[in-house]
NUKOLMAR-105113 format. One record per residue (C-alpha): x, y, z; residue in three letters; residue number from 0. Coordinates in steps of 0.05 Angstrom, whole numbers. Example, Ala and Ser with C-alpha at 12.3 -4.5 7.8 and 13.67 -1.06 7.14 Angstrom:
2
<rec <246; -90; 156>; ALA; 0>
<rec <273; -21; 143>; SER; 1>
// end
This chain:
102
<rec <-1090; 602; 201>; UNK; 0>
<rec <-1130; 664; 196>; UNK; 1>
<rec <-1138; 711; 255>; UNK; 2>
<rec <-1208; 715; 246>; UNK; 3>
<rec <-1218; 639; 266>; UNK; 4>
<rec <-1171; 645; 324>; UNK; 5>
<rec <-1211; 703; 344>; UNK; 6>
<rec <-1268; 663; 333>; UNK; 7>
<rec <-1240; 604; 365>; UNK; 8>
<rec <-1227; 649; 429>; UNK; 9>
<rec <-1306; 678; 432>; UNK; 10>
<rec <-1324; 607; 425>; UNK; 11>
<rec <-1289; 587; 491>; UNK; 12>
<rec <-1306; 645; 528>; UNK; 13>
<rec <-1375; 630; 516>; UNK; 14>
<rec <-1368; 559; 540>; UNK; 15>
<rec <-1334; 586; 596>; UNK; 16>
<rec <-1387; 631; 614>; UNK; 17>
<rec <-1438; 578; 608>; UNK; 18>
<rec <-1404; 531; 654>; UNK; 19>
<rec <-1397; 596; 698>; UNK; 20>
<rec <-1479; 603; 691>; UNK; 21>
<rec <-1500; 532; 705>; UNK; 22>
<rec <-1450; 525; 768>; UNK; 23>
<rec <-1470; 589; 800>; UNK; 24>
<rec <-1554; 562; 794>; UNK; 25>
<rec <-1574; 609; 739>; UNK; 26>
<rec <-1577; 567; 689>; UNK; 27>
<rec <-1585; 493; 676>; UNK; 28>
<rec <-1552; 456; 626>; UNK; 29>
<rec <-1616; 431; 599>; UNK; 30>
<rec <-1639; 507; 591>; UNK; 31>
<rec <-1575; 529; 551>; UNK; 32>
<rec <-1583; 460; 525>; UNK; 33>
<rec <-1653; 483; 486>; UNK; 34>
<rec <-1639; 560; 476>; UNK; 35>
<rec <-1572; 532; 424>; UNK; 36>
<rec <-1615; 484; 396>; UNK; 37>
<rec <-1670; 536; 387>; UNK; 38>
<rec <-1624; 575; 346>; UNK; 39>
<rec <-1592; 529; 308>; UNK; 40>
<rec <-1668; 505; 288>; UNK; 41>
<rec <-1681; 575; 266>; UNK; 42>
<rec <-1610; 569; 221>; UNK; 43>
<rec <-1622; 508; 193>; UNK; 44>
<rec <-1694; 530; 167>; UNK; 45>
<rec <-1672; 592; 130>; UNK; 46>
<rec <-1688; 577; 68>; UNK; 47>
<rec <-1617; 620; 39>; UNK; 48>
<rec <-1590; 567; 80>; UNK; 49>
<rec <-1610; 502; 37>; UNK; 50>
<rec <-1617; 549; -40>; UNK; 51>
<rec <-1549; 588; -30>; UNK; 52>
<rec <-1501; 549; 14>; UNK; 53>
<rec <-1466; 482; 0>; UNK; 54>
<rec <-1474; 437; 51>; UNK; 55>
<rec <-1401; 453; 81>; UNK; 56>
<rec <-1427; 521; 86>; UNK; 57>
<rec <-1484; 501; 130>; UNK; 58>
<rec <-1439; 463; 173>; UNK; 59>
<rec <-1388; 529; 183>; UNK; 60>
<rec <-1449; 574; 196>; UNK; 61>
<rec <-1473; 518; 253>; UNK; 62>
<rec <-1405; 498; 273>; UNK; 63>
<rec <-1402; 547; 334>; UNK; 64>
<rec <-1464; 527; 355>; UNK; 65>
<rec <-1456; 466; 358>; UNK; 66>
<rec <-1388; 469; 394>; UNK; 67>
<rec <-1417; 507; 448>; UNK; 68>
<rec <-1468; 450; 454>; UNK; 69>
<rec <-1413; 404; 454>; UNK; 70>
<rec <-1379; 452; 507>; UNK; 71>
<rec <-1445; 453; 549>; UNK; 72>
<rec <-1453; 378; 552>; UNK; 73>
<rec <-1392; 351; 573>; UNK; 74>
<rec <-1379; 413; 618>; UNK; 75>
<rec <-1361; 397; 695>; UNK; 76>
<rec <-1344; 438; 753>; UNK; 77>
<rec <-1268; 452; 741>; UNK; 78>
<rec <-1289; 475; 662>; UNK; 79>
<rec <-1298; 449; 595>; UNK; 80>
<rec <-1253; 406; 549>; UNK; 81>
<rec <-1216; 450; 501>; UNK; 82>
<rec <-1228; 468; 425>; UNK; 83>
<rec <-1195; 414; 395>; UNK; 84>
<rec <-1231; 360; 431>; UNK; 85>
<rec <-1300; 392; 428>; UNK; 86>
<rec <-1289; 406; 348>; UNK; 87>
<rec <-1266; 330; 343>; UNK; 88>
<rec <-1343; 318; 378>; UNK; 89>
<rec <-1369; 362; 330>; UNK; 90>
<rec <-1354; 325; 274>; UNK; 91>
<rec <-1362; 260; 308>; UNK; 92>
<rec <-1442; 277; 314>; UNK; 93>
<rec <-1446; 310; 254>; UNK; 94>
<rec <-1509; 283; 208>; UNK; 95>
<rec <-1515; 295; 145>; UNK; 96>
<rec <-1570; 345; 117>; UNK; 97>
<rec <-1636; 316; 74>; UNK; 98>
<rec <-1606; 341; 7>; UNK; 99>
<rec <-1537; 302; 19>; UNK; 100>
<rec <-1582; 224; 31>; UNK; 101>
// end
């Protein structure tokens, strides 16, 4: 495996981490974190380099962390989130597909 993705794979969990850390200390809620990942991965999805350049596999690896830390954020509880492997198994258990791929 390449560093870089275990690197990745390690910022990914930290941030879940810290998110779980934000909602059970009252400074977030998971609702709020919740909307601010969607927000973003809204903002993603509507680039148009996005749809003309990328193939939809692409896409999914540019949303992928995103939507792993939304994964993370949702099934989070007060002892911490699942780990990598079972929130990328969610990811791609949720997964749609994009309009150009019906």
């Amino acid at each position: 495996m390449n560093v870089a993705n275990l690197q990745l794979e390690g910022m990914m969990m930290a941030l879940a981490a810290l998110n779980n850390l934000l909602v059970h200390k009252g400074v977030l809620s998971i609702d709020e974190i919740d909307r601010a990942l969607r927000t973003v991965e809204a903002d993603i999805t509507g680039d148009e380099r996005l749809y003309e350049d990328m193939t939809p596999a692409n896409r999914d690896a540019v949303c992928f962390p995103l939507r792993l830390l939304m994964m993370a954020n949702q099934a989070q509880s007060e002892t911490g989130v699942p780990g990598f492997s079972e929130l990328a198994k969610m990811v791609g258990r949720t997964k749609g597909s994009y309009n150009d791929q019906m």
